[in-house]
NUGU-399646 format. One record per residue: y negated, x negated, z negated of N, C-alpha, C, O in turn. Coordinates in steps of 0.05 Angstrom, whole numbers, plus 5000, padded with zeros to 4 digits. Atoms other than C-alpha are relative to their C-alpha. Layout:
YXZYXZYXZYXZ/...
//
This chain:
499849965029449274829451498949754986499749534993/501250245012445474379408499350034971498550254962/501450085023443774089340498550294984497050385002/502049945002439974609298499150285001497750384984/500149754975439775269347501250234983500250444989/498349855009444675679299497750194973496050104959/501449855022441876249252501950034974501150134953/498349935028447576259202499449804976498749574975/501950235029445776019126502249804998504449825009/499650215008447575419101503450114979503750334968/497149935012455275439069502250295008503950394993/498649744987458276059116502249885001503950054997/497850024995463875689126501249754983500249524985/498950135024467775349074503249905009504750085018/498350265000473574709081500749894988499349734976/499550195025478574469040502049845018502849915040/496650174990484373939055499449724992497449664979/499650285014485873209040498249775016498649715040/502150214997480272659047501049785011501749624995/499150285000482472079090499849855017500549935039/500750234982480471409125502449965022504749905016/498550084974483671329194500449665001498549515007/499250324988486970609203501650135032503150325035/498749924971488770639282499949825014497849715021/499450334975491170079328501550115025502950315022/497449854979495170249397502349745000502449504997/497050185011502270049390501549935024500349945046/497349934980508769979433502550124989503150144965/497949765011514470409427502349744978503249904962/499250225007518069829395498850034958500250024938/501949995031512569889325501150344992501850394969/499949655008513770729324503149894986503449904961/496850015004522170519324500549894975502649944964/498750155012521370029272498750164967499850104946/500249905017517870469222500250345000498950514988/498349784995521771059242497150265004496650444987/501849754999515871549270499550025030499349855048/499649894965515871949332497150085012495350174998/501849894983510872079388498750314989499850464974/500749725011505972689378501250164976502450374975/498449825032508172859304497849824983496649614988/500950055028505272829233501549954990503650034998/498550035025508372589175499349894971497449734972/501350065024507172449102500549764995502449725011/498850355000508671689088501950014976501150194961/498149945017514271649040500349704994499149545009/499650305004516470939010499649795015498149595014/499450174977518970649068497149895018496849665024/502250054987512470649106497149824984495349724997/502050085016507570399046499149835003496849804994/500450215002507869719066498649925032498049705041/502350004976504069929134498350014999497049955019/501949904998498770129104498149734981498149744956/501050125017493969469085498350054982497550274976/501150035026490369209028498049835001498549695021/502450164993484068819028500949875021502149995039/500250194968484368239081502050065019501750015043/497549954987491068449104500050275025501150495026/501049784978488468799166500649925034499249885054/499150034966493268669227500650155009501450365000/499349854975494268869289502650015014502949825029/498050034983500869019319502049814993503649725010/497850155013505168579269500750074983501949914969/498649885015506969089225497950234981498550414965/502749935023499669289193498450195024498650215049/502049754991495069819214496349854992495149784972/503150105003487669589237498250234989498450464997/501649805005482169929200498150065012496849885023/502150014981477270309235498050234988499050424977/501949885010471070649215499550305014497950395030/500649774994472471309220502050254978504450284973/499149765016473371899177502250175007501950235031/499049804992479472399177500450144982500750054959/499849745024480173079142500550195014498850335026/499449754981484373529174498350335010498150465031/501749754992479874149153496949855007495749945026/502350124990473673709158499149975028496850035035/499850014973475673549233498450215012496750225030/501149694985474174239246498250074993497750295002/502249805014468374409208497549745009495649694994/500650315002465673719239497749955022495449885017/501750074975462873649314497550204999497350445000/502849915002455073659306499050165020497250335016/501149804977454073979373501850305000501550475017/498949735005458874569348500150164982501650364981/500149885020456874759287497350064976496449874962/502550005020450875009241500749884973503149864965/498450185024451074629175501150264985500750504988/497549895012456674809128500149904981498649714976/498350095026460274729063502349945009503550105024/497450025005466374389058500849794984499349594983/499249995036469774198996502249855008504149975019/498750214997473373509002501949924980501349694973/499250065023478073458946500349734995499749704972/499950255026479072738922499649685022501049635041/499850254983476772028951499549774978497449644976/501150305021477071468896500749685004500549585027/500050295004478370758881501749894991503150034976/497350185011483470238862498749754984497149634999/501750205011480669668805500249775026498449695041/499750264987484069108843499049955027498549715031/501650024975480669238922497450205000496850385017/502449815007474169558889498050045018497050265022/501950024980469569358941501150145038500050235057/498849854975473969588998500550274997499850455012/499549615013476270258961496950105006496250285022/503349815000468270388952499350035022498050225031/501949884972466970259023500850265014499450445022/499149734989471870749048499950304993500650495006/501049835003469271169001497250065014496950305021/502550084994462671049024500250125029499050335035/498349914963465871149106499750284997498050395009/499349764998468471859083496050205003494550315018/502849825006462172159055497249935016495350095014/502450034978456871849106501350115026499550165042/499949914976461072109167500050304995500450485012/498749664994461872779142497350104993496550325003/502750025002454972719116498050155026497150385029/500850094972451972569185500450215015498750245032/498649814983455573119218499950284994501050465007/501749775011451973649174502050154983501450384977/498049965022457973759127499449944974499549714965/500150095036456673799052502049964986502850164975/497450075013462373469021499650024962497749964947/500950005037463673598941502949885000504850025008/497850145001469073098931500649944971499049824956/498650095025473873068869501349704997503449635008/500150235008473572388840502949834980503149904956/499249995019478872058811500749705005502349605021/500350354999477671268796502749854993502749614999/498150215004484170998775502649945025504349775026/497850084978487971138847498949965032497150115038/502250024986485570878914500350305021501650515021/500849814980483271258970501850075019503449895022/497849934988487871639018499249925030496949955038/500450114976488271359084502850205023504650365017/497849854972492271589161500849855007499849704990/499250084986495471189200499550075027500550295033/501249754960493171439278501949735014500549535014/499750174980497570949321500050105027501850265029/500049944966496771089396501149855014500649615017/497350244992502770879430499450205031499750445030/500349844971500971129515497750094992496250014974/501749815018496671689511500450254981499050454982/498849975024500071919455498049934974496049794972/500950185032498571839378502650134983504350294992/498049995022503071849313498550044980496649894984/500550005017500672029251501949904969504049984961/498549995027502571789185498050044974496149894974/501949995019498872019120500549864979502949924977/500550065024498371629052498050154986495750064985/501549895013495372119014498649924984496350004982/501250075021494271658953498450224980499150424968/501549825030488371928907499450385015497850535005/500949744991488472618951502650214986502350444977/498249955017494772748923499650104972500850304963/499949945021492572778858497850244988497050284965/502149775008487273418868501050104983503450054981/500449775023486673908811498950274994497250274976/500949695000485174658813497249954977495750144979/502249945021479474528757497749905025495349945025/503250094993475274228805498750315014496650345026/500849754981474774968832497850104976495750214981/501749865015472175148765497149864997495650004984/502550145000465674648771498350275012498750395034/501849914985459875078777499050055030498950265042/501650014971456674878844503450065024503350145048/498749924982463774948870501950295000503850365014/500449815009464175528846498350185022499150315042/502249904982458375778878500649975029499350115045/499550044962461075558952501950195018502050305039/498049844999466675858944499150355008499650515027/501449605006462776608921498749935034499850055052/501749904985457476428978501750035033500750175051/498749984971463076329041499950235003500150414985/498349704986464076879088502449895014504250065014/497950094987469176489125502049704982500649554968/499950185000474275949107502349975011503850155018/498850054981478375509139502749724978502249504969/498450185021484175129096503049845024504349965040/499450084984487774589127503250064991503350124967/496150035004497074609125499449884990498549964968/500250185020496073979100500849994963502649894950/500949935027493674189033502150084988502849974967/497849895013499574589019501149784983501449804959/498250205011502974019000499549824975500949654964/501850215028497373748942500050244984501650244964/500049785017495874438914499450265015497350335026/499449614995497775188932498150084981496450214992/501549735006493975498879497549985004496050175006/502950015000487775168886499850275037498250455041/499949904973489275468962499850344990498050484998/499349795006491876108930496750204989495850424993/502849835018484976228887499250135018499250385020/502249884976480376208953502050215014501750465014/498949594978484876728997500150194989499850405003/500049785014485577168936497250165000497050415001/502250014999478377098934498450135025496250245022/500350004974477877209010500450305010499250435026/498949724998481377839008499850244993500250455004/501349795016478678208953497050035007495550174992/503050034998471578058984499650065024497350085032/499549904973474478259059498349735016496749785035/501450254988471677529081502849965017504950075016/498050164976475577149135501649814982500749714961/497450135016481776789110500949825025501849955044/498950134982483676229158501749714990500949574971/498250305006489775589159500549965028500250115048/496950054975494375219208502149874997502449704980/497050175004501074969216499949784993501549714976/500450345010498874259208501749825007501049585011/497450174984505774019235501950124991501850274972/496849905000512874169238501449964971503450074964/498050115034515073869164499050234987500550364974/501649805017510474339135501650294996501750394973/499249804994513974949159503149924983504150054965/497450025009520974609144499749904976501849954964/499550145030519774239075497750214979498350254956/501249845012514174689051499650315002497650454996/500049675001516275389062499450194987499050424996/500249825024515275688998497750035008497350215025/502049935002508275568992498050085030495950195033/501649894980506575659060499950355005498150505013/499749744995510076349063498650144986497650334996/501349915010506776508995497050025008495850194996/503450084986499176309035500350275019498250405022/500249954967501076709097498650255002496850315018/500449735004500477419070497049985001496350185013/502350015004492677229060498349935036496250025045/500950064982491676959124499350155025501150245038/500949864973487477279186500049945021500350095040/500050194980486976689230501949685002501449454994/497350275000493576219244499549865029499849965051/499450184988492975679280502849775003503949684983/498350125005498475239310500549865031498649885047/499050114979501874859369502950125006504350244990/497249925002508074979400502849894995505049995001/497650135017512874489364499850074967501850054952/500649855020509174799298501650264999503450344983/498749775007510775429317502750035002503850214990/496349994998518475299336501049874976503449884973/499650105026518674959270499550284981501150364964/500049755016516275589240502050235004502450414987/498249694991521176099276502749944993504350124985/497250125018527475579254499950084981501550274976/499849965026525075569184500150344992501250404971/499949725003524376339185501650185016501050425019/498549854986530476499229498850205017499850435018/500449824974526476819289501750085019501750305030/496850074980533276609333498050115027498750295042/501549984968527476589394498149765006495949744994/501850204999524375989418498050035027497049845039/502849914983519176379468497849974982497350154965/502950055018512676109434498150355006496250394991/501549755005509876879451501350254980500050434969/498949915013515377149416499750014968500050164949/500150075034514276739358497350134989496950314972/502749855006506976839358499250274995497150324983/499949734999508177589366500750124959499650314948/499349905010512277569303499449914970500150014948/502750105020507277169260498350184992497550194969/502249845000502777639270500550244987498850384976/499149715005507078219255500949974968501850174955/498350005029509277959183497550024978495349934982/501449825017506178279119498049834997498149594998/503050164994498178189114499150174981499550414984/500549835022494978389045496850095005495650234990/503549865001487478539066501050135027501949955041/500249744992488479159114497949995027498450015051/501949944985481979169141500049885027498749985046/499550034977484178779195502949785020503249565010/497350084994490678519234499849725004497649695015/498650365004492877689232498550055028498450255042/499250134969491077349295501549805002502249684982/497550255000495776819321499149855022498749975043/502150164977492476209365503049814998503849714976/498750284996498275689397499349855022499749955044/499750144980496975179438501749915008503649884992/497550114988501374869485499749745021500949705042/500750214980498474249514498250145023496650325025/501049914979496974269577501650255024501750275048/499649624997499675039587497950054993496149914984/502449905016495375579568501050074973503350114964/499249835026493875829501500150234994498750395006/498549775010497076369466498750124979498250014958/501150005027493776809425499950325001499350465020/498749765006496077469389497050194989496050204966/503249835021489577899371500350305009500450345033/500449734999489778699360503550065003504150285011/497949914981497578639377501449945028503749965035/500350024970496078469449500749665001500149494984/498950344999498977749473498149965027498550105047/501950104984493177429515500949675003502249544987/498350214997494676799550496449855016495249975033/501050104992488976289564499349765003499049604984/499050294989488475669619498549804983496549874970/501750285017485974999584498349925032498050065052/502150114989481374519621502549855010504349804994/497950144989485974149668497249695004494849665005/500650385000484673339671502149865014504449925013/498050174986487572789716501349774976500649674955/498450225018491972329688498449724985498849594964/501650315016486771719678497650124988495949984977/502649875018481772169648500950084977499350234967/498749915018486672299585499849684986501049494996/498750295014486171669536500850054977502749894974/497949955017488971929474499450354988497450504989/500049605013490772689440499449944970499450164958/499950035029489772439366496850215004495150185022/502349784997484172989357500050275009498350445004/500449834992486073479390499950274998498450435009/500449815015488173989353497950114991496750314997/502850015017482873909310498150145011497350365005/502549834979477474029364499950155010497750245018/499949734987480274589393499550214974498150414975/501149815025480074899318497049984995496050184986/502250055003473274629314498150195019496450355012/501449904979470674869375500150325001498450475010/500149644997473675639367498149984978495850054981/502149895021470575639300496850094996495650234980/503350125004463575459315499750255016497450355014/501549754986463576089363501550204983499650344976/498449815017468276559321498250084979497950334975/501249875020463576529261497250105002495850204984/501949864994458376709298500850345011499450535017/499949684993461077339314500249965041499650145057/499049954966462777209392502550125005503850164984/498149924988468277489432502249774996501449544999/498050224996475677079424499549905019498349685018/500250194984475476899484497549865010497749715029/501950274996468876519487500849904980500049674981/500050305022471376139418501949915020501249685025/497050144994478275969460498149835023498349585025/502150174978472875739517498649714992498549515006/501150165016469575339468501449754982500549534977/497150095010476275099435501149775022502349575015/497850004979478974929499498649745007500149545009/501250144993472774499518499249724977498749484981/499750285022472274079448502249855012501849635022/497450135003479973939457500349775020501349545018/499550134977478873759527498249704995499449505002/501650135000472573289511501149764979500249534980/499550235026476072899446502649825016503349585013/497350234991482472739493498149795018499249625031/500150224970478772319541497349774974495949624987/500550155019475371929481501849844977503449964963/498850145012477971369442499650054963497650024948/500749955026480071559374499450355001499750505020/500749775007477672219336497649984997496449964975/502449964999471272239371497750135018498750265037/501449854976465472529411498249865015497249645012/503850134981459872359456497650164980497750374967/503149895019452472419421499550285012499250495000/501549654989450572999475502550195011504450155026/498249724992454373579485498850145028496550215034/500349804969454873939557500850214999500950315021/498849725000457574569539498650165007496450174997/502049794996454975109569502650274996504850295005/499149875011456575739532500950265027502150475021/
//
């Protein structure tokens, strides 16, 4: 699969979610304890954590500060991202701005966002908003592990009008597919709400994912209000046991749950939810027509694993890029399976230049 090769037009597949610079250092369990954040989990940064996240020069390592590193994250971006898996795209970055007082550092990481996503054949239309800085992650990799922490900052402060801008406007009308990250829920539902309404009345593909376990338990409303629109759920299996708590499933069989995802009310007709969980290194789980299909991942030895921060991501990345072509599930889960596998044994949320995939 290469560069280029793909016949689908330009903007088929449309990406929203929160814009943000990866700071990532590897830790010891000792740094996770002291700013209260657990192995393999997301979380939103809340007060307590603010003072992790530096400020111009203040760029240490492993004494309390988070090293910066030149690399883009955007949860739906991730996915709409690896050059060797995707024909170019639209996706619709909502907000990356600036802070007066570290102007030159705010601009670069603006500068970071929009040349990697650039580069990677992504057309970003990013909502601007100069008086707050740029939203940054936290990635620490503690083993081969990672932690996430988000500062949303200026992503936080998106605005449903930027939907009304003409040209984004137009991305919106021209998707057949889109892909909206959990995340998002948490900045703005309706802007989320427009596109699936949009999605539904136009019988286009409607896709999200769990995004992590808080999501399900602190943002229930709006996720449940999303769900009804959704065709394609993505998730893991501490996501989805987070989802079957918050919704009293009283079953913690990840096929069960997935089963019963799938089965809950779906406003476009024309065709039934699918339900995708991964489970590490199990197989994945995935609910399509009704039918519970179970398929193996790419097994890896233990020193061939250097961190999971990505991985999600790439396995959403990788079904997509065959899904919207119209392939069979199980070549995207093939495809899925083989991103996920290729980003763990890379440092960071990254790839190799050439792709080996053979379809």
């Amino acid at each position: 699969m290469t560069t280029g090769t793909f016949d689908l037009a330009e903007g088929t597949l449309l990406g929203m979610g929160n814009p943000l610079l990866d700071m990532q250092t590897r830790v010891d369990k000792s740094f996770l304890e002291k700013w209260s954040l657990k192995e393999n989990d997301a979380i939103l940064a809340d007060d307590s954590h603010i003072a992790m996240f530096p400020v111009g020069k203040l760029l240490r390592r492993n004494v309390g500060f988070l090293k910066l590193v030149r690399r883009a994250r955007q949860h739906s971006r991730n996915r709409v991202r690896p050059r060797w898996s995707y024909p170019k795209r639209s996706s619709r970055l909502p907000v990356d701005p600036q802070r007066p007082q570290s102007r030159h550092l705010l601009r670069s990481r603006r500068k970071v966002l929009r040349e990697k996503a650039m580069a990677s054949g992504v057309n970003v239309h990013y909502q601007v908003n100069e008086s707050t800085k740029t939203g940054t992650c936290g990635v620490l990799l503690y083993e081969n592990f990672r932690s996430l922490c988000a500062h949303l900052a200026a992503a936080n402060t998106f605005t449903i009008d930027h939907l009304d801008v003409e040209a984004n406007k137009a991305l919106v009308e021209k998707a057949k597919f889109y892909y909206i990250a959990g995340f998002f829920l948490t900045v703005c539902p309706p802007a989320i709400m427009r596109v699936a309404r949009h999605a539904a009345e136009n019988n286009k593909v409607f896709m999200m994912n769990l995004a992590a376990p808080f999501i399900s338990q602190f943002f229930t409303q709006p996720l449940m209000e999303a769900l009804p629109y959704v065709d394609v759920l993505f998730g893991n299996e501490s996501e989805a046991a987070a989802f079957a708590e918050a919704n009293k499933f009283e079953t913690t069989c990840v096929k069960e749950i997935a089963k019963k995802i799938a089965s809950l009310p779906k406003v476009n007709k024309n065709r039934k939810r699918m339900v995708i969980i991964t489970q590490g290194d199990e197989p994945t789980i995935v609910i399509e027509n009704d039918e519970v299909f179970e398929f193996p991942i790419i097994p890896l030895q233990k020193e061939q694993l250097v961190d999971t921060n990505g991985a999600g991501d790439a396995f959403a990345g990788g079904f997509l890029a065959e899904f919207i072509r119209g392939k069979p599930v199980a070549d995207a889960i093939k495809c899925g399976n083989f991103a996920a596998s290729t980003i763990i044994q890379q440092n960071g949320c990254t790839y190799p230049e050439k792709c080996e995939y053979q379809p």
